[in-house]
N, C-alpha and C positions, 0 to 999 in steps of 0.2 A: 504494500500500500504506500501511497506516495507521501510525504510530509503534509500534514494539513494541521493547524494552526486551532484549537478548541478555546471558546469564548461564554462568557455568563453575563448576561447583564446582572450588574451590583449596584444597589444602593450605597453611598458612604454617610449619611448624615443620619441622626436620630436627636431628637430633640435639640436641634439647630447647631450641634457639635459631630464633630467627625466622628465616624463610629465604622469599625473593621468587620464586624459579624461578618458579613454578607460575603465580602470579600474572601473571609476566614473558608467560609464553609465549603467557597466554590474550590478553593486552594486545595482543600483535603481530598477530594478527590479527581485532581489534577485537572481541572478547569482554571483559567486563567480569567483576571476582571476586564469589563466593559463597564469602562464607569457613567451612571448613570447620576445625573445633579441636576435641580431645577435651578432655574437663574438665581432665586433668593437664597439662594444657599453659598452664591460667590463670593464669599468672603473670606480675606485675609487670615485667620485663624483656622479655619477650616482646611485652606489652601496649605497653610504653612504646615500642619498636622498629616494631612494626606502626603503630601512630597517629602515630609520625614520617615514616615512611613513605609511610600512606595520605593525610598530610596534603599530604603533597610532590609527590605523583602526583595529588592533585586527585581522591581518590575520595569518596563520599558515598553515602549512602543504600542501603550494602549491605545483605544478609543472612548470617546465620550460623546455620550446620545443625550443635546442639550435640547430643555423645552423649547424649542421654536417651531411655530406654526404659520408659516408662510400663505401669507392670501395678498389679493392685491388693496383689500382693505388696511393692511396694517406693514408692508414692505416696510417701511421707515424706521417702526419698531424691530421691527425682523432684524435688519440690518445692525439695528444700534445692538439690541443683544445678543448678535452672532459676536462683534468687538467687544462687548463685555465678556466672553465664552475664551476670543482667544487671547483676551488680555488676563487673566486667569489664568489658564492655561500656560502662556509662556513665562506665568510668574512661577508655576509648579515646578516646569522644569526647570528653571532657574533654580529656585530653594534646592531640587533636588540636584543640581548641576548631570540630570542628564534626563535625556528624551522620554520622559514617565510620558507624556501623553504626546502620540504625533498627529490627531484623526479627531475632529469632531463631526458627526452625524446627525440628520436632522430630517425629519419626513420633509417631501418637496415641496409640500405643500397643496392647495385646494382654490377653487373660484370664491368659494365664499367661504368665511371665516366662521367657523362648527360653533361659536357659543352665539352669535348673532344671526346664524341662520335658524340656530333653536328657536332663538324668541321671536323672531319674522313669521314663524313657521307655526308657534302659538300665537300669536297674535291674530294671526290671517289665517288661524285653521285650516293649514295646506299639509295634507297626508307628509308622513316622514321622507317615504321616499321617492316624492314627486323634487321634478328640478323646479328652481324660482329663478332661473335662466331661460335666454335662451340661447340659441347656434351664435348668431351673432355678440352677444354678450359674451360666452363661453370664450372663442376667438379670441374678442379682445383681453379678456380677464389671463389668458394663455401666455397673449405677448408682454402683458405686465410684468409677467412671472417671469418672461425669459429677459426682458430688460432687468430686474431685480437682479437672477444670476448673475448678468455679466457685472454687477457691482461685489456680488458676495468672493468673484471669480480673482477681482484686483483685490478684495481684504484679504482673501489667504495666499495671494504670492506675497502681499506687502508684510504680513503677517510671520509667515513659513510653515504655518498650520494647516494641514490638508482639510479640505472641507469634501462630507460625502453628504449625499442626499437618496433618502431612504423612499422605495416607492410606496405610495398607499394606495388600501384596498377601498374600488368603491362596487357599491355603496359599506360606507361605517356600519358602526353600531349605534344605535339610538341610547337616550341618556332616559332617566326617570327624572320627574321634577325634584324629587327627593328618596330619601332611602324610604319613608312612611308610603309614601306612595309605592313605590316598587313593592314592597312586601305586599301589598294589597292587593296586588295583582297577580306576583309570582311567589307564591307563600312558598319555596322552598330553603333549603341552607347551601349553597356550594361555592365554588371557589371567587364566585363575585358577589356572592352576598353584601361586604362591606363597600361596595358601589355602588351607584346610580346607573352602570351600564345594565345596558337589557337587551336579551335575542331579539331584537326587531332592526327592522333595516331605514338606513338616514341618509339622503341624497343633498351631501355639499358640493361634487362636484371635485372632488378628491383626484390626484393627476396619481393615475394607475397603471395607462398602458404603456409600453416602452415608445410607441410615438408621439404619444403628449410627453414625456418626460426629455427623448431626446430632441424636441423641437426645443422646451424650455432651457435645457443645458445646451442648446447648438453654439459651438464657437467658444466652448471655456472647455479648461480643464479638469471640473469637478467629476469627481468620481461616484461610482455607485456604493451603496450598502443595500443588496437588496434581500428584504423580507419574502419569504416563498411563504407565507401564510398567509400575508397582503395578496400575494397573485391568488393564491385558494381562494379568499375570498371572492375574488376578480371573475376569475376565472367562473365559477359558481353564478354571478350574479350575468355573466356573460349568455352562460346555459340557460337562466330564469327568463332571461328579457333579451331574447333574440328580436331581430325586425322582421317582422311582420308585415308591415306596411309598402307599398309602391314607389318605387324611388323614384318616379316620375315627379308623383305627387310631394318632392322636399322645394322648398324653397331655397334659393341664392348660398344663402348661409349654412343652412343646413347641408347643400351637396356638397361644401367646399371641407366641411367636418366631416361629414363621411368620408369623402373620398383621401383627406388626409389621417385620420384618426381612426375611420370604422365604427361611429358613434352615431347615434341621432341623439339627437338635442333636443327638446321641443318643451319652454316654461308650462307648467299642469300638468304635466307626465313623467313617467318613469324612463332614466334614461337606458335607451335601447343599444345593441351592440349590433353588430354586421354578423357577426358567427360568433361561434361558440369560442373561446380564447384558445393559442396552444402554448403548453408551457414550453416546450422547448426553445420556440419561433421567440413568446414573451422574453427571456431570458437573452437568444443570441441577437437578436436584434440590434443590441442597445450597442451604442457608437462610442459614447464612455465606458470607460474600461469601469468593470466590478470587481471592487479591490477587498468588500469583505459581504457576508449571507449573516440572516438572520434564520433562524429553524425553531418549531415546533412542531409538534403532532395534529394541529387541526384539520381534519378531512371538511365540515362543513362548520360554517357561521354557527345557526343555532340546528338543534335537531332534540326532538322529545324523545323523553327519556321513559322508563317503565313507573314511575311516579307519576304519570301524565299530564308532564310542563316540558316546557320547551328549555334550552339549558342553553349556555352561549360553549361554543365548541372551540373557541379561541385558546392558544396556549395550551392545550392539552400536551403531557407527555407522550413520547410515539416508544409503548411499549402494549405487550399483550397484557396486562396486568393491570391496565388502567381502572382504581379502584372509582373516579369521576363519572364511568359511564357505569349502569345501573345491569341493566338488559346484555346479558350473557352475548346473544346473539349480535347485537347491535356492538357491543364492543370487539368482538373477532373482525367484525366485518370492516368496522372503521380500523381498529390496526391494521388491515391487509390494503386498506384505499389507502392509507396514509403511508404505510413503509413504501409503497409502490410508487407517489405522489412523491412521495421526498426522492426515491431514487431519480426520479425522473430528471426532476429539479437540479440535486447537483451531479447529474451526470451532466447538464445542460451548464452548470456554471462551473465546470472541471474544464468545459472546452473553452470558456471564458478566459482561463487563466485565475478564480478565484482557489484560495485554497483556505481560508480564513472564514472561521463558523463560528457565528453566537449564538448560545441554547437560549431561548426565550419559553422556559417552561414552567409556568406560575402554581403552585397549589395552595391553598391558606395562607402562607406567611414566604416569608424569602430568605430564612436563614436557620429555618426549623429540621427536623428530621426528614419532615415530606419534602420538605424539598431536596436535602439530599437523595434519599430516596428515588424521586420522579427524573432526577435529573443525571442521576448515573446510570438509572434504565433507557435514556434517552440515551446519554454518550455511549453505551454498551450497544443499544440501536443503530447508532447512526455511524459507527468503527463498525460495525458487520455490514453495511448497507456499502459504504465507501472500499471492501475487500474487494466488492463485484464489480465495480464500476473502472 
C-alpha cells in the first residue's frame, strides 16, 4: 500500500482555554490533528499554548478548518477573517519556530448566506428546499464568488499560508428553530440530539459540483480539500431531482447554467440536476489540484431507522458494527453502499495525486471512548479499502 497521510479533525479549546483531549485521543491511536478553531477562539494565549504544545509533541504540517462561510452577502467579512486565520497562524508557527500549521481550509462557500436564508425562508414561508434564486441571480452570485477568490488567492501568496476550499453538499441540512422545538418533533436520542440540525433538506445554493467550484477558483492557485460525504450528499440529491422538464422550455439564463453547470435554477423550486452525478467524473474533473479528502461512512443524508424516525446519516463510522443504525438489515446494507462508495471515491482521488485523509466521524462526544472506538473501526476500514485500490 502506498504512503497515505491519516487525519482527525480536533477540537483545541474548552472553556475559552487550550485544551489537548481531543488531540490526545486521536494520537493514541495513531491519527494525527486537523485542527479545528472558530474565529473567537484566536487569541494570543491560546495560540501561545497550542504552539508550545505542538512544538513539544513534534507536530508539523497541519491543517486548520477555520469558521468561514463564504457568500457574496458577507465576502468582506470573509476576507477580513481569513487575515485574522493566517495572522494566527503565522504567529503559531513563529512561537513554535517551525511549520505547526501550513493549510487553512474552509467550505467554498454558497449564493446565499445559511443563517439569512433561514429567516427569509421563515419569514416568507418558502419550503426549505425551494431556491429564493434564480438562473440569472445564481450567475451573478457565482462571479462574486470567483472575484472574492482571486482576493483570498493574493492573501495567501502574500501570507505563505496555503488556503484550500472545501466543496459542499447541496442541498444542506435544515436547522430547528431551537432544541425544544426539534425534540417535538423528532422525540429520539442520537448523535445530534445536542443540535438544532434535522434530517430535512435546505436549498442555499451551496457550490457542490466540480464546475461551479472550478469556475469560482478559475485562474488562482487555491487548492482542494474535498469532503466525499458532501459529494454523497450531492450526489443523492442529484438522483432525487433529476430534470424532468423540456429544455426548450429554459429561458436565457437558465440554458447558459445548464449548459455550463448541468443545473436548472428556477426561484419557487427545487433545484434540478441534468443526470444523476458520477463520482468518479465529480472528483477528476476539478483543475485544482486536491491536496487533502475528508471521509466518513455516510451512505445517505437522512434515512429511518427501526424506531420509526428519520435519523440524519451524516458522519457515520464506515464499519459493520455501527451501533447508530438500529435495523440489522438496514445496517449490513449501508456498510456495503458505503465501503463500496468510499472505495470508489478514493480510488478516484489516488489518480488525483491526493494521499492525505481526514476521519470526520462524530458519535456523542469527541474525545470519549466512542469515539475512539468508531474511529479506529473506520481507520481499520479504510487501511483494508486503500490495500485494493
Amino acid at each position: 500500500m502506498e504512503t497515505w497521510q491519516f487525519y482527525a479533525t480536533r477540537g483545541i479549546v474548552k472553556s475559552y482555554r487550550f485544551d489537548n483531549s481531543q488531540i490526545e485521543k486521536g494520537l493514541e491511536i495513531g491519527i494525527s490533528p486537523e485542527i479545528k478553531i472558530s474565529h473567537k477562539h484566536l487569541t494570543a494565549p491560546i495560540q501561545r499554548d497550542f504552539a508550545l504544545y505542538g512544538k513539544r509533541m513534534g507536530l508539523k504540517e497541519l491543517e486548520l478548518s477555520a469558521s468561514i462561510e463564504p457568500s457574496p452577502e458577507n465576502v468582506e467579512e470573509s476576507l477580513s477573517r481569513l487575515n485574522q486565520y493566517t495572522i494566527w497562524v503565522r504567529g503559531a508557527n513563529d512561537i513554535a519556530n517551525e511549520r505547526l500549521i501550513n493549510a487553512i481550509n474552509f467550505h467554498v462557500g454558497s449564493a446565499q448566506d445559511y443563517d439569512s436564508e433561514r429567516e427569509y425562508k421563515k419569514r416568507t414561508r418558502t419550503p426549505n428546499d425551494f431556491a429564493t434564486f434564480d438562473a440569472e441571480e445564481y450567475l451573478k452570485r457565482l462571479d462574486a464568488l470567483k472575484e472574492f477568490y482571486k482576493h483570498v488567492d493574493e492573501l495567501s501568496s502574500k501570507s505563505g499560508i496555503t488556503v484550500l476550499v472545501e466543496n459542499m453538499p447541496n442541498p444542506n441540512f435544515a436547522k430547528a428553530e431551537s432544541l425544544e422545538d426539534k425534540k417535538s418533533k423528532y422525540r429520539y436520542i442520537d448523535r445530534w440530539s445536542g443540535t438544532r440540525w434535522v434530517p430535512e433538506y435546505f436549498q442555499h445554493g451551496s457550490m457542490a459540483t466540480s464546475g461551479e467550484i472550478n469556475h469560482v477558483l478559475g485562474g488562482t492557485g487555491i487548492q482542494i480539500c474535498y469532503d466525499i460525504e458532501h459529494l454523497n450528499q450531492t450526489i443523492e440529491s442529484s438522483s432525487r431531482y433529476p430534470n424532468e422538464g423540456s429544455l426548450e422550455s429554459l429561458l436565457v439564463h437558465e440554458a447558459e447554467l445548464f449548459e455550463k453547470f448541468g443545473l436548472i435554477v428556477r426561484k419557487g423550486e427545487t433545484l434540478r440536476f441534468k443526470s444523476k452525478l458520477d463520482i468518479e467524473q465529480q472528483i477528476t474533473d476539478f483543475r485544482n489540484p486536491i491536496k487533502s479528502s475528508q471521509i466518513g461512512g455516510q451512505v445517505g443524508m437522512a434515512f429511518m431507522d427501526s424506531d420509526g424516525y428519520f435519523h440524519i446519516g451524516s458522519h457515520m463510522p464506515l464499519t459493520p458494527t455501527n451501533i447508530y443504525i438500529m435495523d440489522e438489515r438496514q445496517r449490513q446494507k449501508m456498510w456495503e453502499d458505503g465501503r463500496e462508495y468510499v472505495k470508489q471515491a478514493l480510488q478516484a482521488l489516488k489518480s488525483k495525486g491526493c494521499r492525505r485523509i481526514t476521519f470526520e466521524v462524530f458519535p456523542y462526544d469527541y474525545a470519549g471512548e466512542d469515539w475512539v472506538k468508531m474511529n479506529q473501526e473506520t481507520f481499520s476500514s479504510v487501511k483494508q479499502i486503500l490495500s485494493e485500490i
